[in-house]
C-alpha positions as CSV (number, residue, x, y, z in Angstrom):
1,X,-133.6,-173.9,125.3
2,X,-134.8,-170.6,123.4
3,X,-130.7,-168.7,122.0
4,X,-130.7,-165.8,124.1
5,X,-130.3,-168.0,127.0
6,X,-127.6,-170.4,125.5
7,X,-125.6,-167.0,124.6
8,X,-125.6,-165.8,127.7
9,X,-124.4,-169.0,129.3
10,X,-121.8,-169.1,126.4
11,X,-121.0,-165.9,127.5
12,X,-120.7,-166.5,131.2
13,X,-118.2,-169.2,130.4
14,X,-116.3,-167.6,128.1
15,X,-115.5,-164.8,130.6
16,X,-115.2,-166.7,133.4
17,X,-112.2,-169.1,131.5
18,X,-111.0,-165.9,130.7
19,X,-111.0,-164.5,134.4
20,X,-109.3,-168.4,135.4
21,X,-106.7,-167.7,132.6
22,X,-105.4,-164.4,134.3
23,X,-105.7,-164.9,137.8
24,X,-103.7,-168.0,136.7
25,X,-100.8,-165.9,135.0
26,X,-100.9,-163.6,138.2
27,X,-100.4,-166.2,140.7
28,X,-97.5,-167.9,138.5
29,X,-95.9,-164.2,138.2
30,X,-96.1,-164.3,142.0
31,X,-99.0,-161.9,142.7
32,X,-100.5,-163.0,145.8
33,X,-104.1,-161.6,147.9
34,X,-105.9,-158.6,147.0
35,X,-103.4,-157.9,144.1
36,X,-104.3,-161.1,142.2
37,X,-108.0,-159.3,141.9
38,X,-106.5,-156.0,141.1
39,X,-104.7,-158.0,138.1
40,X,-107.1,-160.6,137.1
41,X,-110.1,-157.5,136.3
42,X,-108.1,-155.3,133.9
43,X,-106.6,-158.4,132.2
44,X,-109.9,-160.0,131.8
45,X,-111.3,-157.0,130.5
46,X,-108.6,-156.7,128.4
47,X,-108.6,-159.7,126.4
48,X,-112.0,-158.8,125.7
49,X,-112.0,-155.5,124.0
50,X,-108.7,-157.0,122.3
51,X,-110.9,-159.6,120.7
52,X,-113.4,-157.0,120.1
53,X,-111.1,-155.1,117.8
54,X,-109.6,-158.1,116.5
55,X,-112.5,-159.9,114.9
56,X,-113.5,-157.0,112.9
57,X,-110.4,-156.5,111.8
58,X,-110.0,-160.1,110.7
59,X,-113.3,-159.5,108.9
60,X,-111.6,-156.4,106.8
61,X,-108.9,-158.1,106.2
62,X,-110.5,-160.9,105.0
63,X,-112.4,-158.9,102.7
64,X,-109.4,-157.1,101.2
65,X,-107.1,-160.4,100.8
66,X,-110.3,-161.6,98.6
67,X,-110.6,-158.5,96.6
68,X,-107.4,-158.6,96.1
69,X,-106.8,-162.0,94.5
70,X,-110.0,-162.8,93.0
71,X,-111.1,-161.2,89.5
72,X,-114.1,-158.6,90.0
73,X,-117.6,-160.4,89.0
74,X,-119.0,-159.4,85.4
């Protein structure tokens, strides 16, 4: 199986666990029908760009926490 493929099946799953999570929390809040769509796309999408900020970020921080407590390189 050549890697783009697996990605996009990586992919697939990991937004559709993600879509399962949310309708999930909607129909436990007590949104019922149509609305449990209306909630589950803007959560889904949500958690998404959230992570999408927050890996980079985790990334600088990462970077900074090292510089900070490890001596420079002679």
């Amino acid at each position: 199986m050549e890697p783009k493929r697996i990605f996009i099946i990586l992919n697939s799953v990991f937004t559709l666990s993600i879509s399962l999570v949310s309708l999930g929390i909607g129909y436990a809040g007590g949104v019922r029908g149509e609305g449990l769509l209306a909630v589950s796309i803007p959560l889904t999408f949500g958690v998404l760009v959230a992570l999408g900020q927050l890996i980079p970020a985790g990334i600088l921080l990462s970077s900074f926490v090292r510089a900070y407590f490890l001596p420079p390189k002679s």
